[in-house]
Every structure is written in structure tokens, then in C-alpha cells.
TIBALUM-815680 format. One record per residue (C-alpha): residue in one letter; x, y, z. Coordinates in Angstrom, 3 decimals, m for minus. Each point is the difference from the previous one (the first is absolute). Layout:
BEGIN
["A" [X Y Z]]
...
END
This chain:
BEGIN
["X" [m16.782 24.440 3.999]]
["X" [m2.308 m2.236 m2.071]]
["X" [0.169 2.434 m2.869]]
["X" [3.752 0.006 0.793]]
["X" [0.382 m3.727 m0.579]]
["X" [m2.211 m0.412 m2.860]]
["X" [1.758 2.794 m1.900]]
["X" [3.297 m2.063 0.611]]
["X" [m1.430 m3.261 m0.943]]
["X" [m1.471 1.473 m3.605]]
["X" [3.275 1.435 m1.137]]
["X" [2.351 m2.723 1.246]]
["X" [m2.522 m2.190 m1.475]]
["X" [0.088 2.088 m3.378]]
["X" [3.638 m0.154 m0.252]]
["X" [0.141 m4.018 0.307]]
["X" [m2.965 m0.178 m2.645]]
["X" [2.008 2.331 m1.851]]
["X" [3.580 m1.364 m0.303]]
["X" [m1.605 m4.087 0.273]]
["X" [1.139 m2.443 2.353]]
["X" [3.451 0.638 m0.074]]
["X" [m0.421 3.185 2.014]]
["X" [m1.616 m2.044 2.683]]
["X" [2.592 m3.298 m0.244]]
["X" [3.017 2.424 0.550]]
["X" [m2.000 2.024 3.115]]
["X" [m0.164 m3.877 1.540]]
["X" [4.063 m0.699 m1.222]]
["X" [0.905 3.310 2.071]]
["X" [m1.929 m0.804 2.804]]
["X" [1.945 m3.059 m0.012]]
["X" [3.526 1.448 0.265]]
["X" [m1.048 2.850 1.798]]
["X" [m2.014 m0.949 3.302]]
["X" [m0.907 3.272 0.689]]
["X" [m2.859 0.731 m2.940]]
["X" [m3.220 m1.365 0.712]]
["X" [m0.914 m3.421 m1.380]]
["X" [m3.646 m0.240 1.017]]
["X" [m0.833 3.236 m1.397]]
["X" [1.912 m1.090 m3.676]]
["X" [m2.148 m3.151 m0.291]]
["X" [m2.961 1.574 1.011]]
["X" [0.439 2.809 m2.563]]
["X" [0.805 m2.561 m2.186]]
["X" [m3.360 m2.407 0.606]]
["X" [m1.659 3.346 m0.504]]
["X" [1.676 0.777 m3.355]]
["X" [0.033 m3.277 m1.512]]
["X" [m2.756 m2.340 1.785]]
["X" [0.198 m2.302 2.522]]
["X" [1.296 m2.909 m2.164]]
["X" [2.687 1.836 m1.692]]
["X" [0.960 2.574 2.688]]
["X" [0.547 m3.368 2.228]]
["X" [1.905 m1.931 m2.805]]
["X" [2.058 2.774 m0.435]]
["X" [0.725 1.028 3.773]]
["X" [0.946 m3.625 0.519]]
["X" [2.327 m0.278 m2.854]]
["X" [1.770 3.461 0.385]]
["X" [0.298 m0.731 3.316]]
["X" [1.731 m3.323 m0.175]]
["X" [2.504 1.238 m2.993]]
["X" [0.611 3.330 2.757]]
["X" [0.562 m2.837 2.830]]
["X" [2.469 m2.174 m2.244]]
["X" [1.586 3.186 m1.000]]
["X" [0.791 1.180 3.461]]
["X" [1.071 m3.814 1.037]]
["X" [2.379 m0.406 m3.025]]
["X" [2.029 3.725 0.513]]
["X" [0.357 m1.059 3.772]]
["X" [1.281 m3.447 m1.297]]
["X" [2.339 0.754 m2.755]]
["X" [0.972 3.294 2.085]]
["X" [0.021 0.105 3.378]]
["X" [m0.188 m4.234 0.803]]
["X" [3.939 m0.099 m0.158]]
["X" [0.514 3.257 2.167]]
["X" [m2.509 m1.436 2.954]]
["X" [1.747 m3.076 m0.035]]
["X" [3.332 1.175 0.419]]
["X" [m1.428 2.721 2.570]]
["X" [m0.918 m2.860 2.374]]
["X" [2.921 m1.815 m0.629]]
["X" [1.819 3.151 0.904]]
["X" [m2.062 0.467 3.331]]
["X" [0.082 m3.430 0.920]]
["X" [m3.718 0.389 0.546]]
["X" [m1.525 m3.352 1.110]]
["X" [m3.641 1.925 0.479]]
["X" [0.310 1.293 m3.467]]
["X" [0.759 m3.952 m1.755]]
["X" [m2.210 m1.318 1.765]]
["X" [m2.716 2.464 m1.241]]
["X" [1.361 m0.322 m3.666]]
["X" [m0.224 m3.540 0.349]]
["X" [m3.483 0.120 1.102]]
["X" [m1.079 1.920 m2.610]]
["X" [1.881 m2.251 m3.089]]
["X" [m1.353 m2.658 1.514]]
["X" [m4.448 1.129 0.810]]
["X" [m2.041 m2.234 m0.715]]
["X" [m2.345 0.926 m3.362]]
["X" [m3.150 0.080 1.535]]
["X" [1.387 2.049 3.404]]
["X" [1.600 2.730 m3.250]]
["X" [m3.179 m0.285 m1.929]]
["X" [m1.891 1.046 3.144]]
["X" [2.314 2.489 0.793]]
["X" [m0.316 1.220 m3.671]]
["X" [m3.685 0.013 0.418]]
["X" [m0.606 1.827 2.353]]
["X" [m0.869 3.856 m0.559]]
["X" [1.685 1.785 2.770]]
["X" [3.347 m2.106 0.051]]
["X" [3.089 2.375 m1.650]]
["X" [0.339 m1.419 m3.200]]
["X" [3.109 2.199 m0.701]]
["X" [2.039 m2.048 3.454]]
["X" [m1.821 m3.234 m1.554]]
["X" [1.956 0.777 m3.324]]
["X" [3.381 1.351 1.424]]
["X" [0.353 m3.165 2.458]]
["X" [m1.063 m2.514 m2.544]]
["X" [2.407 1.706 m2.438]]
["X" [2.885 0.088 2.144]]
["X" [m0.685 m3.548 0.853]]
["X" [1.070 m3.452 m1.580]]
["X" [m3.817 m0.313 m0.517]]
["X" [m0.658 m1.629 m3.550]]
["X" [m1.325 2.811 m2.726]]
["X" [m2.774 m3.032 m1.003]]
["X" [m1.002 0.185 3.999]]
["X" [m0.802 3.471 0.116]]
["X" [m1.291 0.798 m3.135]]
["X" [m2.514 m2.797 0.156]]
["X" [m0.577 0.935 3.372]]
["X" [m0.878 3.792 m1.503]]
["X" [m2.087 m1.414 m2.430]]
["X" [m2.491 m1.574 2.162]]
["X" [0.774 2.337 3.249]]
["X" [m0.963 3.236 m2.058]]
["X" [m3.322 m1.125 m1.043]]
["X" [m1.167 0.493 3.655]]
["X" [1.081 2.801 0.799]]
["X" [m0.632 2.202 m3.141]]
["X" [m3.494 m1.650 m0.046]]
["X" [0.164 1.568 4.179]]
["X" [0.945 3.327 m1.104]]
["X" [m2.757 0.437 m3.224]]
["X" [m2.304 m1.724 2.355]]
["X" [0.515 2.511 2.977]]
["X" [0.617 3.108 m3.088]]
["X" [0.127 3.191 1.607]]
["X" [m1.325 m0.250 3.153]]
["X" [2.116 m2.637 2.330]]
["X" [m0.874 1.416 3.421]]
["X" [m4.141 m0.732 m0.445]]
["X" [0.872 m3.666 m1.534]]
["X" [1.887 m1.162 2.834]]
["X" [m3.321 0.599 2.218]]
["X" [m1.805 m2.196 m2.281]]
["X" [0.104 m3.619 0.742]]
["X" [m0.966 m1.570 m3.052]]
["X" [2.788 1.609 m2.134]]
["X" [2.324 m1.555 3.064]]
["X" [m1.612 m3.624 m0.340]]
["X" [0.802 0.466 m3.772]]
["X" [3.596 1.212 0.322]]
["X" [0.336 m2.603 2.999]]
["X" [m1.601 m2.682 m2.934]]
["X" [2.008 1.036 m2.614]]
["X" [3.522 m0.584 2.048]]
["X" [m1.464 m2.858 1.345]]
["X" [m0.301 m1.428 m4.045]]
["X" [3.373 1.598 m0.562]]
["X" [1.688 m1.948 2.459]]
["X" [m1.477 m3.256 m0.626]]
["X" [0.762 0.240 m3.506]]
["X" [3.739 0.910 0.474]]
["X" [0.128 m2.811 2.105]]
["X" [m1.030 m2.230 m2.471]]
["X" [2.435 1.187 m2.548]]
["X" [2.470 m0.531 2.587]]
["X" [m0.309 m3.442 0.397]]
["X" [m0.419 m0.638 m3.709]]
["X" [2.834 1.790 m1.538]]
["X" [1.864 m0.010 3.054]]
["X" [0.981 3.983 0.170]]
["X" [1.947 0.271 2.965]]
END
């Protein structure tokens, strides 16, 4: 299995060296619009192929442009269809959940953002659909990502053996902790609602 993995990681790694960092910016813009590939195992091959500096800087910033491009086809696309759908049903559940969302606070959507397991693709769509301000969510991306794609090149290929070791928890656990606080503080000073 070892030889298995290895043999994967040298030719997926050869074919990012090869074509430069665009090959591994547009792996992290499809993961973004389609849920289903696997984004841990694109940053890791791409802190592999490119360092850990660059492979992070370039996971981060592929995967906020994939993020704003998912939020801005649900919001010049579908926003207008959802909100004449619960119009339509009369849905009071389904307002008051749109509401809610237009209206999170930054540092509860930075958190949210943050975190590695949440579903980024339903954190795009309902954000997108919402009346939540573009500025909101993309600065929320901007300082949300850095968490979790330092999470996933932290953890690389082997998540199931991290999450038994405490220390990379406490750091994780740190590193939201420093998240938050620091949204919060933006917050207050430019006053993102």
C-alpha cells in the first residue's frame, strides 16, 4: 500500500512541478465548485510540489478565488430564484433561516469558515443566495481559509492518526482560538455586520 501511495504522490507531484502552479491553483478552484474532489489531498500534493510556503500561499489563494466563485454564480444566479421560491411557499422556516444567514455575525462566519470539516460548498451556496454583503464574505474567506488549509497541509495525508494526537488538536484548537479573536476585532473596528 505504501509503495502504492508513494508511486501516486511522485507522479501527481511530477505533473504539478511540470505544468507550475497553475496546475495546482485550478485542482484547488475545482475542488471549490465541485465538493466532491478531495481538498486535503490537493493542498497536500501541492505543499509537496511546491514547499510549504508556496504550496500554503497558493492553497489559500486558489481556494478563496474557488469560494468567491461559487458565492458569486449562486448570487447573480440562483439568489433571485430562492427568493421567489420562499415567497412562493410562504415558508416562514425558510426566511427566517435566510435571514439568519444575511445577517451572521463575522466572527461566528469566520469560525464557521475556519473550521476544516464544516461544508464549505453549503457555506458558499447559503451565503450566496443570501443578502449577505460580497465585502462580508470574502473578507471572511480571506482570514477563515488560512486555518483550515494550514489544518489540512498540517494533517497531509494521514487525518485518522492526527486526530489521536493531542498536540496537533491544542494547535488547531489555538489557531481558531486566534482566528476568532481576531475577526472579532475587525468586527468592532470596521463594523462588518
Amino acid at each position: 500500500m505504501k509503495e502504492l501511495v508513494d508511486s501516486f504522490v511522485s507522479s501527481t507531484t511530477s505533473f504539478l512541478i511540470g505544468y507550475g502552479p497553475i496546475a495546482g491553483v485550478l485542482l484547488i478552484i475545482a475542488e471549490s465548485i465541485i465538493p466532491m474532489l478531495p481538498l486535503s489531498v490537493f493542498i497536500t500534493l501541492n505543499i509537496v510540489s511546491y514547499g510549504d510556503v508556496f504550496g500554503l500561499i497558493i492553497s489559500w489563494l486558489s481556494t478563496v478565488v474557488g469560494c468567491m466563485l461559487s458565492f458569486l454564480i449562486f448570487r447573480f444566479f440562483l439568489q433571485k430564484k430562492w427568493y421567489r421560491f420562499i415567497k412562493r411557499k410562504d415558508s416562514e422556516t425558510l426566511k427566517t433561516l435566510t435571514k439568519k444567514i444575511s445577517s451572521a455575525k463575522f466572527s461566528s462566519l469566520v469560525t464557521l469558515i475556519a473550521l476544516p470539516f464544516s461544508p464549505a460548498f453549503l457555506i458558499n451556496i447559503a451565503s450566496g443566495i443570501s443578502h449577505m454583503k460580497i465585502e462580508k464574505f470574502f473578507l471572511a474567506l480571506l482570514i477563515g481559509k488560512i486555518v483550515m488549509v494550514y489544518f489540512w497541509g498540517y494533517i497531509g495525508t494521514s487525518l485518522l492518526e492526527s486526530l489521536t494526537d493531542i498536540t496537533i488538536m491544542i494547535k488547531i484548537f489555538l489557531l481558531l482560538t486566534i482566528t476568532f479573536i481576531v475577526s472579532r476585532k475587525i468586527e468592532k473596528k470596521w463594523k462588518v455586520r
